[in-house]
C-alpha positions as a Markdown table, in Angstrom:
| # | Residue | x | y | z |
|---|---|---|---|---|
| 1 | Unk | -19.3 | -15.7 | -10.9 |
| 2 | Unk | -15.8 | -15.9 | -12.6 |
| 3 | Unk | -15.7 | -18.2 | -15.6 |
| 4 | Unk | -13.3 | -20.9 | -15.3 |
| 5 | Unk | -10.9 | -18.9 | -18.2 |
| 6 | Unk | -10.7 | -16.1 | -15.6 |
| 7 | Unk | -9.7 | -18.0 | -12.7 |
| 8 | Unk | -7.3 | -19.7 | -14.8 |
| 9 | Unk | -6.0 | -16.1 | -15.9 |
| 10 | Unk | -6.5 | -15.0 | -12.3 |
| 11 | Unk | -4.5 | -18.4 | -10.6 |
| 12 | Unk | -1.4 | -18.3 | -13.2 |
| 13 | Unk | -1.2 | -14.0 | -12.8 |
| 14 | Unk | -1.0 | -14.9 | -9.1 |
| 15 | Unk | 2.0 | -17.8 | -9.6 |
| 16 | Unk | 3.9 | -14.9 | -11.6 |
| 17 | Unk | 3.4 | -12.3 | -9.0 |
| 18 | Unk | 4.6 | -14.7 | -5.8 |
| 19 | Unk | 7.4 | -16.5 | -8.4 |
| 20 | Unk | 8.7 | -12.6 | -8.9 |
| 21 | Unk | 8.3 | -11.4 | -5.4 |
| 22 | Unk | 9.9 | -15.5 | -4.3 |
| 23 | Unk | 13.1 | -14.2 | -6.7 |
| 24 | Unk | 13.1 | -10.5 | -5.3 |
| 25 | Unk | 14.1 | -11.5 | -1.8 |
| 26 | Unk | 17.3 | -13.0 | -3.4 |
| 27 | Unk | 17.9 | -11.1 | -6.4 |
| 28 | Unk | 18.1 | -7.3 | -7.5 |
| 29 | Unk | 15.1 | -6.9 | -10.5 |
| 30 | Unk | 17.3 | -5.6 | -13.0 |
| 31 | Unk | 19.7 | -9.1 | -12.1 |
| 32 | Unk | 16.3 | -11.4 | -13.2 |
| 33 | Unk | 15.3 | -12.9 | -16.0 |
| 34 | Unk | 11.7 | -13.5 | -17.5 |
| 35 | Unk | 13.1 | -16.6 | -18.1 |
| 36 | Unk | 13.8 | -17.7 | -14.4 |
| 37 | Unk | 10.1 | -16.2 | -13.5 |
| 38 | Unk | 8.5 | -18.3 | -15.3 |
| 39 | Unk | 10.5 | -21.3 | -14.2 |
| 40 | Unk | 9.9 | -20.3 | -11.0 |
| 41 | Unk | 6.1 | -20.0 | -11.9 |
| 42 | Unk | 6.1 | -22.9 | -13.4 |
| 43 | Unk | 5.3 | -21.3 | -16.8 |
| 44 | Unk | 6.4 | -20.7 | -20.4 |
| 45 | Unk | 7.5 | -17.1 | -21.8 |
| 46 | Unk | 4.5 | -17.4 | -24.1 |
| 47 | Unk | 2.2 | -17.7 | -20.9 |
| 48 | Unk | 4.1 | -14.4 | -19.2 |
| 49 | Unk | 3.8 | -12.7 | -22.1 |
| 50 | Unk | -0.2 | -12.8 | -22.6 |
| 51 | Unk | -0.5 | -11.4 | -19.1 |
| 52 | Unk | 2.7 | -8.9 | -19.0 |
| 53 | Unk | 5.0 | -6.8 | -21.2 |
| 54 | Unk | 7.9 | -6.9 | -19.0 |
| 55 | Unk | 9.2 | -7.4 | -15.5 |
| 56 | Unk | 8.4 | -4.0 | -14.3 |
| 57 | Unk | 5.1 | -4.3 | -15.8 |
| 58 | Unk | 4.6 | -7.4 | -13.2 |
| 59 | Unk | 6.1 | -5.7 | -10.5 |
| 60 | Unk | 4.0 | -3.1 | -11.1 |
| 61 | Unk | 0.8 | -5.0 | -11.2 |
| 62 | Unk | 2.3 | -6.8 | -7.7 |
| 63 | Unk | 1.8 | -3.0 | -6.3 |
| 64 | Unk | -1.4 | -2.2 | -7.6 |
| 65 | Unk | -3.0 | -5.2 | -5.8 |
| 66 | Unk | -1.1 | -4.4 | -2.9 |
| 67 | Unk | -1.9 | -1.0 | -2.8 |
| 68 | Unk | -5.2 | -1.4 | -3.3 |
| 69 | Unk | -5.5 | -3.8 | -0.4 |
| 70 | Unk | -4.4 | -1.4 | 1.9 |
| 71 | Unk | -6.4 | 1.2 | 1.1 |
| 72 | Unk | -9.4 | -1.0 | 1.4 |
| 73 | Unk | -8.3 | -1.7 | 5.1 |
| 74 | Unk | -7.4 | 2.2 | 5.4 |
| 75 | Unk | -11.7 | 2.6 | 4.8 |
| 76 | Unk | -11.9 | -0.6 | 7.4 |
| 77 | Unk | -10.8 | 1.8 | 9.9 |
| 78 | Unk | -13.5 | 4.4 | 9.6 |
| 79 | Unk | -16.2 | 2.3 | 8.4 |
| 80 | Unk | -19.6 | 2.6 | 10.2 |
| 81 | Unk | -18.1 | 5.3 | 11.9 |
| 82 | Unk | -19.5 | 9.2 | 11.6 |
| 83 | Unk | -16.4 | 10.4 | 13.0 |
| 84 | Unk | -13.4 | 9.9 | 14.6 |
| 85 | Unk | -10.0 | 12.3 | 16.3 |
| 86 | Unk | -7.0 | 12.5 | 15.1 |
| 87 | Unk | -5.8 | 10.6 | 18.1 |
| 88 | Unk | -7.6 | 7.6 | 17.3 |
| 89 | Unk | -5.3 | 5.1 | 17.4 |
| 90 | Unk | -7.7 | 2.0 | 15.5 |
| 91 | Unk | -8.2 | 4.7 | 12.6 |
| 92 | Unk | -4.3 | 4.1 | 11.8 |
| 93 | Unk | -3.6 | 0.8 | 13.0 |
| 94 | Unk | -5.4 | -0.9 | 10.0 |
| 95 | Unk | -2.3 | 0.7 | 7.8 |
| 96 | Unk | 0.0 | -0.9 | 9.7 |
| 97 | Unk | -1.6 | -3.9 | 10.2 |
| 98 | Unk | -1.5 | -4.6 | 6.8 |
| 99 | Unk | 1.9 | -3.4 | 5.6 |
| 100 | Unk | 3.1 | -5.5 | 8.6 |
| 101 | Unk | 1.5 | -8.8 | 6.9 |
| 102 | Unk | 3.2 | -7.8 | 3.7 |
| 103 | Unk | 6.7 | -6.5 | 4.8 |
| 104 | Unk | 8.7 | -7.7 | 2.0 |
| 105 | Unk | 6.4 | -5.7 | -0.4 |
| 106 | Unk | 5.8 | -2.4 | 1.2 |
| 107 | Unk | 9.6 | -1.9 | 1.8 |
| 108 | Unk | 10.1 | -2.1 | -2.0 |
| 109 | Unk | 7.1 | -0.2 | -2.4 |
| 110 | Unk | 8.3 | 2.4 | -0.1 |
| 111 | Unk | 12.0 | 2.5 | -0.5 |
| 112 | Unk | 11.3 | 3.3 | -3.9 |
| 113 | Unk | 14.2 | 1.7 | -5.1 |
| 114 | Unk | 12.6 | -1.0 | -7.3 |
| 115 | Unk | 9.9 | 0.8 | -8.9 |
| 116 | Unk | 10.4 | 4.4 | -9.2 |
| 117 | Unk | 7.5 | 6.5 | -8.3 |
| 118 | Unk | 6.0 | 3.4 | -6.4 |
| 119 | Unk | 6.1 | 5.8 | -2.8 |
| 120 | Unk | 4.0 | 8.5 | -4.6 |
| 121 | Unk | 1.5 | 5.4 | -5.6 |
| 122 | Unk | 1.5 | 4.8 | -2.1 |
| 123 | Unk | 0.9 | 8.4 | -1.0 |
| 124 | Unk | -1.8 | 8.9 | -3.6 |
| 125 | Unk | -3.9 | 5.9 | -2.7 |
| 126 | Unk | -3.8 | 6.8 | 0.8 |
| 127 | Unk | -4.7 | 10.6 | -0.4 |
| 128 | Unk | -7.4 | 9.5 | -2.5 |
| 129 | Unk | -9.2 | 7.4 | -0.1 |
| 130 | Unk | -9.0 | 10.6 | 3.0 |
| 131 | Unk | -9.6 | 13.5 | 0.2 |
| 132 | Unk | -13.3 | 11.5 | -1.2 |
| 133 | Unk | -14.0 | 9.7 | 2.4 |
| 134 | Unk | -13.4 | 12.3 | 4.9 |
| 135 | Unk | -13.2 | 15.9 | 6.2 |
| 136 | Unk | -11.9 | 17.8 | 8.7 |
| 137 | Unk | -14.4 | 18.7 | 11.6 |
| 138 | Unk | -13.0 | 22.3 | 12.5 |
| 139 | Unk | -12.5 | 25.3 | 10.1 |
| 140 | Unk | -9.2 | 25.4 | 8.6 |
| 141 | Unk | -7.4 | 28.1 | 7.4 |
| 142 | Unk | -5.4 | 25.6 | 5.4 |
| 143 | Unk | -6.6 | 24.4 | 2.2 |
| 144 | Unk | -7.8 | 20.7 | 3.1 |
| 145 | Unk | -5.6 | 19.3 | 0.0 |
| 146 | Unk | -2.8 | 20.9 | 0.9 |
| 147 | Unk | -3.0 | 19.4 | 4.7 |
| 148 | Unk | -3.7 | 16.1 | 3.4 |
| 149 | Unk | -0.6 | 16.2 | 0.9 |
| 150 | Unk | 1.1 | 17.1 | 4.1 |
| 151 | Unk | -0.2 | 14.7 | 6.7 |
| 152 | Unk | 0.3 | 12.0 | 4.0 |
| 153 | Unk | 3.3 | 12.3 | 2.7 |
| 154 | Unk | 4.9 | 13.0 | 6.2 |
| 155 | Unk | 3.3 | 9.8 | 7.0 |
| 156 | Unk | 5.2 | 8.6 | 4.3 |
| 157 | Unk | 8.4 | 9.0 | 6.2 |
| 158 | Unk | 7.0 | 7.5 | 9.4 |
| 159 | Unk | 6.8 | 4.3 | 7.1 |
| 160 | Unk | 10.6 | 4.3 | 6.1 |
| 161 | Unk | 11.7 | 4.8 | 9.5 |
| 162 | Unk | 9.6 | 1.7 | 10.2 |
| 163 | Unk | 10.8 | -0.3 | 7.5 |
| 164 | Unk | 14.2 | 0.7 | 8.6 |
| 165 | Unk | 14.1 | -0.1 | 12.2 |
| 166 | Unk | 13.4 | -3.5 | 10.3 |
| 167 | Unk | 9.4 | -3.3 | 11.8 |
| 168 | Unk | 10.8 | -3.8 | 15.4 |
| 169 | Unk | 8.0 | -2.4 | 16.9 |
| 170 | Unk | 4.5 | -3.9 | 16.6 |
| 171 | Unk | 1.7 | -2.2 | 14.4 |
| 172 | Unk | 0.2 | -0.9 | 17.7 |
| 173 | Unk | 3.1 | 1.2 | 18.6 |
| 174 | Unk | 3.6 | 2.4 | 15.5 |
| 175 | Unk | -0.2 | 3.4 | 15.5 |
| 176 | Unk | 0.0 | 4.9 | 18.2 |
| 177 | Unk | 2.9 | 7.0 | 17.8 |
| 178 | Unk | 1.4 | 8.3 | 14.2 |
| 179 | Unk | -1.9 | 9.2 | 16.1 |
| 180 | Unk | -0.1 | 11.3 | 18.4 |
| 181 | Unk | 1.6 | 13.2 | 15.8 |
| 182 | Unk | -1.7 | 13.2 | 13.8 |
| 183 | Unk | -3.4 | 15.2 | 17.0 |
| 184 | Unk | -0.8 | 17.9 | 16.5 |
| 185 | Unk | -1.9 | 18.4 | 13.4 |
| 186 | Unk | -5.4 | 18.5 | 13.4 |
| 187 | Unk | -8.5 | 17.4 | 16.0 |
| 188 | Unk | -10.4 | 15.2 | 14.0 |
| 189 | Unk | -12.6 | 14.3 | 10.7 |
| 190 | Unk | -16.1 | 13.2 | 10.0 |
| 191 | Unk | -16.7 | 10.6 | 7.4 |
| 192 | Unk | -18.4 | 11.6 | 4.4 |
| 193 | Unk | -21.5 | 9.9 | 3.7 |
| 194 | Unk | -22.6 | 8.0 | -0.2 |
């Protein structure tokens, strides 16, 4: 059980990171201050500055947590399960579940305007979770990294197009449409047992 100093750490690291995303939807990063952060937290400079070095270091910390939660609903979508096809349309729609329920975020993350690098961070998480987790079922003549970089990061511009259709269509759509494409790709994987 958390002490109450963590959840004190933990509760003001969470006012910073919804005070900076709050600020983000109205302002360009490089246009804030730490000052009007911690206003907006409802904080002191002294405060931001035992959790963070900078802005980008917040922002960046705002991703990690992110990132990690949709990779942990990625596994959701295989979990209990020996194997699935390519075509399964529940194995991606826990992706897009999630990055609906967190638009603001995953277009910044995405875009990769805010935080450069941040669409490799999303890549990689999603890379690391399907190159430990799973495995194709059929040989392959391809090297299975190499497929993964590739079914990933062309993933990756499924995503924008999303984000820049402004997440018209539901995550089931979308879900389905990337399963389809996913089938032409390869014909399923099997889940890798601890």
């Amino acid at each position: 059980m958390a002490s109450p100093e963590d959840r004190r750490i933990l509760r003001t690291q969470k006012k910073l990171k919804t005070a900076l995303l709050d600020l983000l939807q109205h302002k360009e990063l490089q246009e804030l201050s730490i000052t009007e952060v911690t206003k907006q937290a409802e904080c002191n400079r002294v405060t931001f500055y035992s959790h963070y070095r900078d802005l980008n270091a917040l922002l960046e910390a705002i991703v990690e947590d992110h990132l990690a939660g949709l990779t942990a609903h990625f596994r959701r979508s295989f979990k209990g399960r020996e194997r699935f096809s390519s075509t399964d349309v529940e194995r991606h729609l826990p992706i897009f579940e999630y990055m609906y329920q967190n638009q603001f975020i995953f277009s910044l993350i995405i875009k990769g305007e805010v935080l450069p690098g941040s669409q490799n961070l999303f890549c990689e998480s999603l890379v690391q979770v399907s190159s430990i987790e799973l495995k194709l079922e059929e040989e392959s003549n391809i090297e299975i990294p190499s497929l993964n970089y590739f079914v990933t990061y062309g993933s990756l511009g499924f995503f924008l197009y999303w984000i820049k259709e402004n997440f018209s269509s539901p995550p089931r759509v979308m879900a389905e449409k990337l399963a389809v494409l996913h089938g032409k790709i390869y014909g399923g994987a099997i889940v890798v047992k601890d």
